[in-house]
ZADO-838256 format. One record per residue (C-alpha): residue number from 1; residue in three letters; chain; x, y, z. Coordinates in steps of 0.2 Angstrom, whole numbers. Example, Ala and Ser with C-alpha at 12.3 -4.5 7.8 and 13.67 -1.06 7.14 Angstrom:
   k   r c    c1    c2    c3
   1 ALA A    62   -22    39
   2 SER A    68    -5    36
# end
This chain:
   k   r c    c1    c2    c3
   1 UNK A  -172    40   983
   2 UNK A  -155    40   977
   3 UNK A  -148    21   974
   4 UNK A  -130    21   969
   5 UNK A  -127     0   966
   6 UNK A  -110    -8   963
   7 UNK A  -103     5   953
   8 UNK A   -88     4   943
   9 UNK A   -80    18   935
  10 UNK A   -60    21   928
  11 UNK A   -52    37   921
  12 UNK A   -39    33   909
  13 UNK A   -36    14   916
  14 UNK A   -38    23   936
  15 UNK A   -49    17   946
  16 UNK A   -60    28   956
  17 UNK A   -73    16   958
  18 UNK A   -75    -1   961
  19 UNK A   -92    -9   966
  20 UNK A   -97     6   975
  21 UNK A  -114     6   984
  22 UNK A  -126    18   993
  23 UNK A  -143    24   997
  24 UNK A  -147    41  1000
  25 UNK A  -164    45  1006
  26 UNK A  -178    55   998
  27 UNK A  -177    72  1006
  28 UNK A  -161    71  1015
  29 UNK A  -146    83  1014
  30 UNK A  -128    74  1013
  31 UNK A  -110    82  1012
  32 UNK A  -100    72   999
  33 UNK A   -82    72  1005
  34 UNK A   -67    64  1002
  35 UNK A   -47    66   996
  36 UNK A   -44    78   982
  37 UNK A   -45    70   966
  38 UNK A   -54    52   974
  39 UNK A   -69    56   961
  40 UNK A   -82    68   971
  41 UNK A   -86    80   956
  42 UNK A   -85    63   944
  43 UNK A  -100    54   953
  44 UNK A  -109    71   952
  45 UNK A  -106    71   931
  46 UNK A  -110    50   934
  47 UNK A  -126    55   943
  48 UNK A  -131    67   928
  49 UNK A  -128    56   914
  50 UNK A  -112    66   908
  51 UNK A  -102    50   908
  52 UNK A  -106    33   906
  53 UNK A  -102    20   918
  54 UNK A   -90     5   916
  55 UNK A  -103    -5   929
  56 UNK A  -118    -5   940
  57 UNK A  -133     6   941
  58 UNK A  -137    23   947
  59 UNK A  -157    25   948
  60 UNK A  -166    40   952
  61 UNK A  -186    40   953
  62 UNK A  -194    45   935
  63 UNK A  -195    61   931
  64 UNK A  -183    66   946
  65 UNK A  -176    84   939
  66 UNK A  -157    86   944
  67 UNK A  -149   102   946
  68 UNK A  -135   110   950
  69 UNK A  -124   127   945
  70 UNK A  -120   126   927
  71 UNK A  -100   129   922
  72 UNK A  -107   142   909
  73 UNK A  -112   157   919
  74 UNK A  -125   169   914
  75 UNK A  -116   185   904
  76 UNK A  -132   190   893
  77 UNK A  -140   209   895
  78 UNK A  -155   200   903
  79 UNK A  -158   208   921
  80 UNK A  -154   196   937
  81 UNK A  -171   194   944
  82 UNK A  -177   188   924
  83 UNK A  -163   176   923
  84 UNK A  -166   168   940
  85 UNK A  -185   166   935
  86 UNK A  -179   159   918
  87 UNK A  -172   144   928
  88 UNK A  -189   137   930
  89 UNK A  -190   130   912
  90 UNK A  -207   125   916
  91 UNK A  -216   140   926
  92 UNK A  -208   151   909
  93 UNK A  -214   140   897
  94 UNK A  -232   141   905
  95 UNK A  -232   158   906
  96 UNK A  -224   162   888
  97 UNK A  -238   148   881
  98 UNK A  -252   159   894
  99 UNK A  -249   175   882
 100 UNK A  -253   165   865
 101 UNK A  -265   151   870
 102 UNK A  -281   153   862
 103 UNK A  -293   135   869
 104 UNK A  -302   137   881
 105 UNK A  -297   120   888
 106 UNK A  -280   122   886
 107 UNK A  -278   140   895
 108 UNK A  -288   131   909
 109 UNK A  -275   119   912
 110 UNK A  -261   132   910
 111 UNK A  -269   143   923
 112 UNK A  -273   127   935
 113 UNK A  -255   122   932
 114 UNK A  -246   138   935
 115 UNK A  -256   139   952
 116 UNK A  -251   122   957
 117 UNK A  -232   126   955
 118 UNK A  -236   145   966
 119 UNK A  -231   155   950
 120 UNK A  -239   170   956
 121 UNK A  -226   171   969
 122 UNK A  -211   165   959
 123 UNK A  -204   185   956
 124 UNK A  -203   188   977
 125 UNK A  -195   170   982
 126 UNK A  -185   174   965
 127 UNK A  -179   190   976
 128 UNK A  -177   184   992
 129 UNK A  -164   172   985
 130 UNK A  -156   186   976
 131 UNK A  -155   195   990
 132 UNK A  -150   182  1001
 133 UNK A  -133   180   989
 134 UNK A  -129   198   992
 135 UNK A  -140   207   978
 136 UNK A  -150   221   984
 137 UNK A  -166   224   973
 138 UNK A  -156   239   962
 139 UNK A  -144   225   959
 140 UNK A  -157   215   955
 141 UNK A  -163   226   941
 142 UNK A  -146   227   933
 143 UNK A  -139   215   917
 144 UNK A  -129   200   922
 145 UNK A  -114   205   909
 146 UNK A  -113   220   923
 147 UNK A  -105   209   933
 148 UNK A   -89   198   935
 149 UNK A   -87   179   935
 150 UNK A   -90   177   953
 151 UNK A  -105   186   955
 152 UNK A  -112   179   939
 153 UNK A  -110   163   950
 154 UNK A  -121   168   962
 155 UNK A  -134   171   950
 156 UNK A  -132   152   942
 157 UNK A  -133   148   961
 158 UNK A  -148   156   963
 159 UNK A  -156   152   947
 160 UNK A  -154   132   953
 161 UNK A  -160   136   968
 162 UNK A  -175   145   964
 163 UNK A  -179   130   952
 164 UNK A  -180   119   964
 165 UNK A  -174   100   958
 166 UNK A  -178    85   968
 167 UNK A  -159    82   966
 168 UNK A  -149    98   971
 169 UNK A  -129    93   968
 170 UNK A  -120   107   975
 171 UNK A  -100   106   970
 172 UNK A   -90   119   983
 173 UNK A  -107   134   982
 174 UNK A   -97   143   996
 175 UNK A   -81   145   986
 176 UNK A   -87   162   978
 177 UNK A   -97   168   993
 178 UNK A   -94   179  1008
 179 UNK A   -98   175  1026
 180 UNK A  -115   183  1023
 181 UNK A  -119   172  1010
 182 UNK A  -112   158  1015
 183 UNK A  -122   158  1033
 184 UNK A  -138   162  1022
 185 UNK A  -137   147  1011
 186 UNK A  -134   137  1028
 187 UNK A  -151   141  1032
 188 UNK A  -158   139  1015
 189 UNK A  -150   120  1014
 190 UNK A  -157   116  1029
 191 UNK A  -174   120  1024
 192 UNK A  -172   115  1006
 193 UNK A  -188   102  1001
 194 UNK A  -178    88   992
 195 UNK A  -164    78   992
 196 UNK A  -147    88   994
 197 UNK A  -130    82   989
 198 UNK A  -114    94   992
 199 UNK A   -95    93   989
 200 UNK A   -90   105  1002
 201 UNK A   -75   109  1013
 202 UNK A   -82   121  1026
 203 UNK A   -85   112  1042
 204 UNK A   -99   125  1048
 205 UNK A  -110   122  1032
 206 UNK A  -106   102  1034
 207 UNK A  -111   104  1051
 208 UNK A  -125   114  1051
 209 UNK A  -134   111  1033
 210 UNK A  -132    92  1030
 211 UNK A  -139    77  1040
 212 UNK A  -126    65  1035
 213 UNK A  -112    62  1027
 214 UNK A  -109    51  1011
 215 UNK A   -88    48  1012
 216 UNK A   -78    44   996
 217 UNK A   -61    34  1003
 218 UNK A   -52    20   994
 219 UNK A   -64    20   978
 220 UNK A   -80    13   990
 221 UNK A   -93    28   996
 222 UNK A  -100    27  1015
 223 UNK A  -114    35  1021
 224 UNK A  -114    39  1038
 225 UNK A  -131    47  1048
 226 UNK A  -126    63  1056
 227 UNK A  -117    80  1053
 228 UNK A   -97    81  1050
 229 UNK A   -91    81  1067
 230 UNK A   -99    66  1070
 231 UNK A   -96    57  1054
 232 UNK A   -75    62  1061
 233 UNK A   -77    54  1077
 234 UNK A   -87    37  1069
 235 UNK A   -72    37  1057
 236 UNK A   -61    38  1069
 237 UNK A   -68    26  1081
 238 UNK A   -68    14  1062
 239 UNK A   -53    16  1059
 240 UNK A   -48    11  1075
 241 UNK A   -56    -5  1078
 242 UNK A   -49    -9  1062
 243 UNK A   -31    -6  1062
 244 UNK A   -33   -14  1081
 245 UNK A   -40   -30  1072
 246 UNK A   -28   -28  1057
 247 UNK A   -12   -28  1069
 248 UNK A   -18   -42  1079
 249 UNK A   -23   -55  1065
 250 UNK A    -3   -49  1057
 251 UNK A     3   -53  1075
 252 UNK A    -9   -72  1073
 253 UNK A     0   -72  1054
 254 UNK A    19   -69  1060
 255 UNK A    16   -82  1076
 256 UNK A    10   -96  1066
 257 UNK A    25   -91  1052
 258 UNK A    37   -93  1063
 259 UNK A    32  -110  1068
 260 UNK A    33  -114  1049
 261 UNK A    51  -109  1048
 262 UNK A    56  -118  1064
 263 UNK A    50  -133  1059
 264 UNK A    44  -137  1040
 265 UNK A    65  -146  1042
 266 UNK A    59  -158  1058
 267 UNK A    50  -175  1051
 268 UNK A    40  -175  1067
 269 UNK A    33  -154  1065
 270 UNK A    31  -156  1047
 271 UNK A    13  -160  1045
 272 UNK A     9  -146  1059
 273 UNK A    19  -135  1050
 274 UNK A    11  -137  1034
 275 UNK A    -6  -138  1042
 276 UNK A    -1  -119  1047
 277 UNK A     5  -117  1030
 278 UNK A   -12  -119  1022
 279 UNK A   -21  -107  1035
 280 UNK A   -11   -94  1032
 281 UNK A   -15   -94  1013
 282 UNK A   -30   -97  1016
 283 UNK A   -32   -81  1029
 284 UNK A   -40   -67  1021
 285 UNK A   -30   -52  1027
 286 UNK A   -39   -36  1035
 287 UNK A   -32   -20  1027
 288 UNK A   -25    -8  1038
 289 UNK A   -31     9  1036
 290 UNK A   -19    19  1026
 291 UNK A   -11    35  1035
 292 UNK A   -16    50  1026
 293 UNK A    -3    61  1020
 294 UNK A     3    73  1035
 295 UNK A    -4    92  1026
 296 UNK A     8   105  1031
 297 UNK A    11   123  1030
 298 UNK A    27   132  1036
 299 UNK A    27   150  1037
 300 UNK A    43   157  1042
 301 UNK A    45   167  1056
 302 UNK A    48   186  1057
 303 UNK A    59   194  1070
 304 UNK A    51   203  1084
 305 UNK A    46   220  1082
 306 UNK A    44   234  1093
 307 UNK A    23   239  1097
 308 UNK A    12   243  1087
 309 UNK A    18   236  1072
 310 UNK A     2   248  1063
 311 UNK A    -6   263  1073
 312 UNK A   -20   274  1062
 313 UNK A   -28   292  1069
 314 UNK A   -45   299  1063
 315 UNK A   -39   291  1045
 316 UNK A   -49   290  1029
 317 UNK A   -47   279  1012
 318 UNK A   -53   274   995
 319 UNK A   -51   275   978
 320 UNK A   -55   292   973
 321 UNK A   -48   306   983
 322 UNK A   -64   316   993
 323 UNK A   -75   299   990
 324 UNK A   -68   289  1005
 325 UNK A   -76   271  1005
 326 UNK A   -70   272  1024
 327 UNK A   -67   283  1037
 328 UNK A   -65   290  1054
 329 UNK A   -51   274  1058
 330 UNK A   -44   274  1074
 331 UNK A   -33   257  1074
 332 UNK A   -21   250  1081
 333 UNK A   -10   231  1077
 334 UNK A     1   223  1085
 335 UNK A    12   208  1082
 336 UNK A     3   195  1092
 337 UNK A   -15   201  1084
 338 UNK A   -25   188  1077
 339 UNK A   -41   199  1069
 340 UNK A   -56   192  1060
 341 UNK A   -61   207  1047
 342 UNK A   -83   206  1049
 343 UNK A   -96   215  1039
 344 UNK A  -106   212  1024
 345 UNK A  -102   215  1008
 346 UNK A   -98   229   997
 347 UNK A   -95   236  1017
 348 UNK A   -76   238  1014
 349 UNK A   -65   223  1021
 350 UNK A   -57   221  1003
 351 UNK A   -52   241  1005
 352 UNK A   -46   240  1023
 353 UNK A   -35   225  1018
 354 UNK A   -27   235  1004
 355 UNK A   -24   252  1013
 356 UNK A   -16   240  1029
 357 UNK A    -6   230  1013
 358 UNK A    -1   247  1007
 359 UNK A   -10   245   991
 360 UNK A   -18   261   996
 361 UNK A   -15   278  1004
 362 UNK A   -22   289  1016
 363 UNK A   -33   302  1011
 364 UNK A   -31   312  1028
 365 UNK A   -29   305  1046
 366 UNK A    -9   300  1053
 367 UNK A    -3   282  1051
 368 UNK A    14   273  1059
 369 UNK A    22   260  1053
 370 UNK A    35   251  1059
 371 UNK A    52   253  1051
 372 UNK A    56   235  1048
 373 UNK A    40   230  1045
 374 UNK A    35   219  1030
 375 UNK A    16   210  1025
 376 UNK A    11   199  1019
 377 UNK A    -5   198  1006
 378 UNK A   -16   185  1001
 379 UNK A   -30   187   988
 380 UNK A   -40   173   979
 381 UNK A   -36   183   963
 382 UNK A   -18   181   964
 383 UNK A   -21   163   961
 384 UNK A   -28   164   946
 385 UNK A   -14   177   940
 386 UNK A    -1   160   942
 387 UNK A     8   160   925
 388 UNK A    -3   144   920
 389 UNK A    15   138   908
 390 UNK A    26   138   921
 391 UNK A    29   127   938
 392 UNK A    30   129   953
 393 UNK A    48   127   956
 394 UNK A    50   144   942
 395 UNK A    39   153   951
 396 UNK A    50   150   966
 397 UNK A    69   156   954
 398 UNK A    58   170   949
 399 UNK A    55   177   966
 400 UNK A    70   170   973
 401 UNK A    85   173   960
 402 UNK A   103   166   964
 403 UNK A    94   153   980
 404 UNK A    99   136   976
 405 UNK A    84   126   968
 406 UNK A    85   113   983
 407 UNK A    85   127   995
 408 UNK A    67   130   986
 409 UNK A    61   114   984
 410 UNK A    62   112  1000
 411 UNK A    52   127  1004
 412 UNK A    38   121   993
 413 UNK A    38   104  1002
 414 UNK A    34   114  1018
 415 UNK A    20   119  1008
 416 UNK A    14   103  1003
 417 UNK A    22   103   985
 418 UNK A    32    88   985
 419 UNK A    44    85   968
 420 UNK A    30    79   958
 421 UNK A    21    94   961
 422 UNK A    36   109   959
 423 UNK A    39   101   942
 424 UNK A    21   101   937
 425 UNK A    14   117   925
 426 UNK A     3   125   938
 427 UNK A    -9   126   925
 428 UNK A   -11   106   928
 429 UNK A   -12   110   946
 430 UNK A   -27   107   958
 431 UNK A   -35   124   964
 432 UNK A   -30   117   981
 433 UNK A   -10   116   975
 434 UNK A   -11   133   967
 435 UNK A   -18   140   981
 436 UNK A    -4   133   992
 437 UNK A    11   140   981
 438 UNK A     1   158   981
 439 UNK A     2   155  1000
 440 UNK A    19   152   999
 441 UNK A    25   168   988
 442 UNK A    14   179   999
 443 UNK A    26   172  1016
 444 UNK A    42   171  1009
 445 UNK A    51   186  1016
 446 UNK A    44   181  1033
 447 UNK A    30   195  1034
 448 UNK A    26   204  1052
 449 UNK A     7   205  1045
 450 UNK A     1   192  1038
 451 UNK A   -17   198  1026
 452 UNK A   -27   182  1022
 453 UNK A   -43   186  1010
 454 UNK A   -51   170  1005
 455 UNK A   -36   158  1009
 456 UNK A   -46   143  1012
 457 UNK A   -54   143   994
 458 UNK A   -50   126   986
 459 UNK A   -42   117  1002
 460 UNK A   -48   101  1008
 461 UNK A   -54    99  1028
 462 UNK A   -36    91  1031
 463 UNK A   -26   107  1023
 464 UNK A   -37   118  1032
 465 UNK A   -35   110  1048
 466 UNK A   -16   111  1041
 467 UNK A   -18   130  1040
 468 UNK A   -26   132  1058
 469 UNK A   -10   122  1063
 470 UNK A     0   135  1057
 471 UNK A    -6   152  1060
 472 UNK A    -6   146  1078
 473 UNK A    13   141  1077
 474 UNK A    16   158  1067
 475 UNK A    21   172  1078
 476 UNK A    17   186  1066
 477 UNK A     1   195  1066
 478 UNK A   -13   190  1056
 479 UNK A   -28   201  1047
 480 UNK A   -43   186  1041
 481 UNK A   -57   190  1030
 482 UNK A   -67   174  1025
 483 UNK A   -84   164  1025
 484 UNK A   -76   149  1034
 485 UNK A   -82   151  1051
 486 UNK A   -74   136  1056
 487 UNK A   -56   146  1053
 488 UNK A   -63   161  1059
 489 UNK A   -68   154  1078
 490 UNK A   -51   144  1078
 491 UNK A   -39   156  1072
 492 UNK A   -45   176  1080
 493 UNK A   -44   183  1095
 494 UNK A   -51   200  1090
 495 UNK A   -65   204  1078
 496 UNK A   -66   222  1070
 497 UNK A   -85   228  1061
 498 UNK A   -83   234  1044
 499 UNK A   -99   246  1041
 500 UNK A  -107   262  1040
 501 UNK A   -88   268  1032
 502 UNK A   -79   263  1046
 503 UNK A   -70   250  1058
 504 UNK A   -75   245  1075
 505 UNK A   -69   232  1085
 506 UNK A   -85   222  1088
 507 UNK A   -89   216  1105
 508 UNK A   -97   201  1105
 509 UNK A   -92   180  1097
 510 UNK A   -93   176  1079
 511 UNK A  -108   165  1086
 512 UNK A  -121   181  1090
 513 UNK A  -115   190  1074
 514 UNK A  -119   173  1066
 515 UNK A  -136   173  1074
 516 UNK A  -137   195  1071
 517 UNK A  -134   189  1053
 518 UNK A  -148   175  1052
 519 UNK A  -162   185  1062
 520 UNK A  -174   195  1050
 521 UNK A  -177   213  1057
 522 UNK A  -197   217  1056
 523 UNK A  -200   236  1052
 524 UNK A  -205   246  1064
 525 UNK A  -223   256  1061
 526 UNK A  -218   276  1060
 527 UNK A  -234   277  1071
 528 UNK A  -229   266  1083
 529 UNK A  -228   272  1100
 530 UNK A  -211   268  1111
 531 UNK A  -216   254  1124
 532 UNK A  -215   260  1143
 533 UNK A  -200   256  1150
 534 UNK A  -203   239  1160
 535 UNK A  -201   242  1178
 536 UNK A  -184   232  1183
 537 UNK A  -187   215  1190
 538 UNK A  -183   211  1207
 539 UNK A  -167   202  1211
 540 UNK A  -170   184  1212
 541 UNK A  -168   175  1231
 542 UNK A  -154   162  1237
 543 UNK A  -168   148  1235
 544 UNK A  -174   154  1218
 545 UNK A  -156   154  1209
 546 UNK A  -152   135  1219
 547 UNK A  -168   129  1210
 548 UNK A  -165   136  1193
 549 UNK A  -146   129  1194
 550 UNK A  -153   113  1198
 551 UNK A  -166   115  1183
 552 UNK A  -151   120  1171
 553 UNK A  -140   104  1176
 554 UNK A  -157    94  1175
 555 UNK A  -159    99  1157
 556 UNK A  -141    97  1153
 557 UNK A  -142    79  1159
 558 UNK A  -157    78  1147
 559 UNK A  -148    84  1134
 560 UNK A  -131    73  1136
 561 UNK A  -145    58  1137
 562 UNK A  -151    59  1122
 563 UNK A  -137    65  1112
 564 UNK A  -129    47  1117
 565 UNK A  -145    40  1110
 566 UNK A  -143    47  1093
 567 UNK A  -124    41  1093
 568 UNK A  -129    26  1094
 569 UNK A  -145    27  1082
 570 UNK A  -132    33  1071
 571 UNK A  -121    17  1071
 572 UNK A  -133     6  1068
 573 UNK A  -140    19  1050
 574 UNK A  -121    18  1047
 575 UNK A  -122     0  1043
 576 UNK A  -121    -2  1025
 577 UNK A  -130   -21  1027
 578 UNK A  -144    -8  1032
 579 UNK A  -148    -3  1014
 580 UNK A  -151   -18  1007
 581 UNK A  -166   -21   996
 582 UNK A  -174   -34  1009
 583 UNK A  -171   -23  1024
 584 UNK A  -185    -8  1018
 585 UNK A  -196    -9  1032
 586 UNK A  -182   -11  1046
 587 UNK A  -172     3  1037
 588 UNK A  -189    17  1039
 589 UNK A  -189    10  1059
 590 UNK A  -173    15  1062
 591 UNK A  -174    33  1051
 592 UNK A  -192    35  1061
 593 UNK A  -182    30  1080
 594 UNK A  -169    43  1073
 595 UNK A  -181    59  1069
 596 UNK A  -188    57  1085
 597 UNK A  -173    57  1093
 598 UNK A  -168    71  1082
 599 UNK A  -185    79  1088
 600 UNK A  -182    77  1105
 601 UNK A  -164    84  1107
 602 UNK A  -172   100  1098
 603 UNK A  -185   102  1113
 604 UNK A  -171    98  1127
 605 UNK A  -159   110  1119
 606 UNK A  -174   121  1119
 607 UNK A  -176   119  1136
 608 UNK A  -160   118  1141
 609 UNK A  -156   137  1134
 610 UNK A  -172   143  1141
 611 UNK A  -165   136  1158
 612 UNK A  -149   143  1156
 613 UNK A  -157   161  1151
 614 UNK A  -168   159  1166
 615 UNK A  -153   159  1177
 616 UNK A  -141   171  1169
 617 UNK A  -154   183  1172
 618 UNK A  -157   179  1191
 619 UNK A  -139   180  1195
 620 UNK A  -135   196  1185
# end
């Protein structure tokens, strides 16, 4: 168990926090979220033992190991697969001992102590994480300094992972994956035998991978049970009953102040009116939530164009003329496309953006453009070639020469970069902020197509949430390539496969390819022989559908029942009087009451898809 107590922690004479408390549960996997800059990675560096605290007490059990991807990423010439199993400071340490150890006894205990901890099967989960990140078992072979900084990060990420701390703390693990990887560390999460704390931005890992939600806001933490959405809506509903009792005691306040100022003159109202005086001093005042900061983006809107704004025959592309990375395209865009670019990776997404951002040519095949037409391109990389000296405001006279530098700061205020910001170097700049003013260069001529690799990379919930707003509003056409599935489902209209060299549109939701992605294919004997083809069933009566709707609605019920049965479970583990020290045993009552609640809404949902399976196939 993780027990943060009344701490107290300030960076240069700034507060970030004061008497904080929380308890986080052995085993449990929490989002940490909160405002950028409130302190999220900091109480990860206070956890460690980086910094030390101005008050109160962090405790961990003794001997807990905590882990989590170092800044320094591997570069040596030691293959991947070594430097993951490296990670496991004790499992090498055994085995490096096991080749010199010369006692009897001792080579016993080593032996007895490397079958304890499964180091016979180290190398295969050490390849199964590898390959979960994206490394295929060539890859695996190959030395780290083969590969850039991102994908060294997967390696430290899988090294961490494969080491197994009882205190994982994972600070935004998704930023340098792909939608593949991100989905697979979902599942990994989930399963993951300790404790888990991650600073995360991606609603669908928030969602899917954590239990609960431990919030930084207003230098205090909150840990609330349940996943994201839910921790939104508890908020919400808290922030609510607050500001409605915060307004109503102000309305008490201002009723009985103007009693005082009518009559603290009268002789025969004084005493009441001081009597009024003295409570109001002595009220203590409820803070009304503070507003957060309205996040905005806004693009500017192209002019209309006649379609299709793109058209492409039987064309091929690369990099190296009669080696085309893809092939046989046959696509067509329009200006009111909104296309999620799928596939895994190394499959070609990054090279489709480029050929339709005209950062590479055809190699055969026909392709119309538009005569107007102008894009739109945006690639994590161009953040980090921002000229780190300069601001943002000269960023925006570079691109812009002879436009009045109101004119642009104003632009960059639609962008979420008020004057403090454009007058900031952006090498002082949060990833966030640069990633907002590469946003805003990319958009300034008012694109047609708009290419978005990666955008959400260093945005908070609330600027992603910003973008979603906008790339509705925008009446251009938009290409997407990301791991955030959350943009992905609230953004396209059309999803297009990148694999086997070429595009396809694909047919089906993001959901199935999440689940295509997820399911493990099992190899198919060479001498196995083809299954009969199953005689096709009967179609179902009148009777039979009306009593598998009625079982489908049935379950539903079930399953709407006991979801309002965790939501209020839920509450009552929100309550931070919960945790204290005297309240053990009523603490592990509720968290039992809420796994089998937990339990029983897996069986209903179960049941309920089951039910609605039964009766899609009836009435097909």
């Amino acid at each position: 168990m993780l027990r943060i107590t009344d701490l107290n922690y300030s960076v240069e004479g700034r507060p970030l926090f004061e008497e904080a408390s929380a308890t986080i549960p052995e085993g449990h996997k929490v989002g940490l979220v909160g405002r950028n800059g409130a302190g999220k990675t900091t109480l990860f560096r206070l956890i460690r033992g980086e910094l030390a605290l101005d008050g109160g007490e962090i405790s961990l059990p003794s001997r807990a190991r905590i882990g989590g991807v170092a800044q320094e990423v591997p570069s040596s010439e030691v293959s991947l697969i070594d430097t993951v199993l490296a990670a496991d400071i004790e499992r090498a340490e055994l085995m490096a001992e096991a080749e010199t150890a010369t006692d009897p006894g001792r080579i016993a205990d080593i032996q007895s102590r490397l079958a304890d901890i499964d180091a016979w099967s180290a190398e295969g989960r050490a390849a199964s994480i590898l390959k979960g990140l994206g490394f295929d078992d060539q890859d695996q072979q190959q030395p780290c300094s083969a590969y850039s900084g991102g994908w060294r990060m997967r390696v430290a990420l899988a090294g961490v992972l494969f080491a197994q701390p009882d205190l994982l703390l994972l600070d935004e693990p998704t930023n340098y994956l792909d939608l593949e990887g991100a989905l697979w560390l979902e599942q990994y999460l989930a399963k993951y035998p300790h404790t888990v704390i991650i600073i995360s931005h991606d609603r669908g890992l928030l969602n899917r991978a954590v239990g609960g939600i431990l919030h930084l806001e207003e230098r205090q933490l909150t840990y609330y049970q349940g996943p994201y959405d839910q921790f939104a809506r508890q908020r919400a509903e808290r922030r609510a009953v607050q500001a409605a009792m915060a307004k109503k005691q102000q309305a008490r306040k201002d009723h009985m102040q103007a009693f005082v100022d009518r009559f603290k003159a009268k002789a025969s109202k004084a005493k009441q009116a001081q009597s009024r005086l003295k409570m109001i001093e002595k009220m203590d005042m409820i803070t009304p939530p503070e507003e957060a900061a309205r996040k905005v983006f806004t693009f500017p809107q192209p002019d209309e164009l006649s379609p299709p704004i793109i058209s492409i025959e039987g064309g091929s592309t690369g990099y190296t003329e009669g080696n085309p990375v893809l092939s046989r395209l046959n696509l067509r865009i329009d200006q009111d496309d909104r296309i999620a670019l799928l596939g895994k990776n190394g499959q070609g997404k990054s090279t489709l953006s480029k050929l339709l951002s005209n950062r590479l040519v055809l190699f055969g095949g026909k392709a119309i453009n538009s005569n107007k037409l102008r894009i739109g391109f945006f690639a994590q990389h161009q953040v980090d070639e921002l000229h780190i000296d300069e601001t943002p405001l000269q960023h925006m006279i570079s691109a812009r020469p002879g436009v009045m530098p109101s004119k642009l700061r104003a632009q960059l205020a639609g962008f979420g970069l008020g004057p403090e910001q454009a007058e900031t170097e952006v090498g002082r700049l949060s990833g966030g902020q640069k990633a907002r003013l590469s946003l805003l260069l990319a958009t300034l001529d008012a694109p047609h197509l708009l290419i978005l690799d990666e955008p959400t990379n260093h945005l908070d919930i609330e600027s992603r949430e910003a973008l979603v707003e906008a790339l509705t509003r925008y009446n251009g056409a938009v290409i997407l390539v990301s791991h955030d599935m959350h943009l992905l489902s609230m953004v396209a209209d059309r999803l297009w496969l990148v694999s086997d060299g070429t595009v396809k549109p694909y047919e089906d939701d993001l959901e199935a390819y999440r689940k295509m992605l997820l399911t493990v294919e099992k190899p198919v004997s060479k001498n196995a022989k083809p299954k009969a083809e199953a005689p096709k069933p009967k179609r179902a009566s009148r009777d039979e559908i009306l009593a598998l709707r009625s079982e489908a609605r049935k379950s539903e019920a079930r399953v709407t029942k006991i979801n309002e049965m965790r939501d209020k479970l839920a509450k009552k583990l929100a309550d931070p009087a919960l945790y204290e020290k005297d309240k053990v045993g009523e603490l592990e009552v509720w968290n039992r009451k809420y796994a089998e609640v937990m339990e029983a809404l897996e069986r209903a949902e179960a049941m309920w898809m089951a039910a609605e399976e039964k009766l899609e196939k009836a009435e097909a």
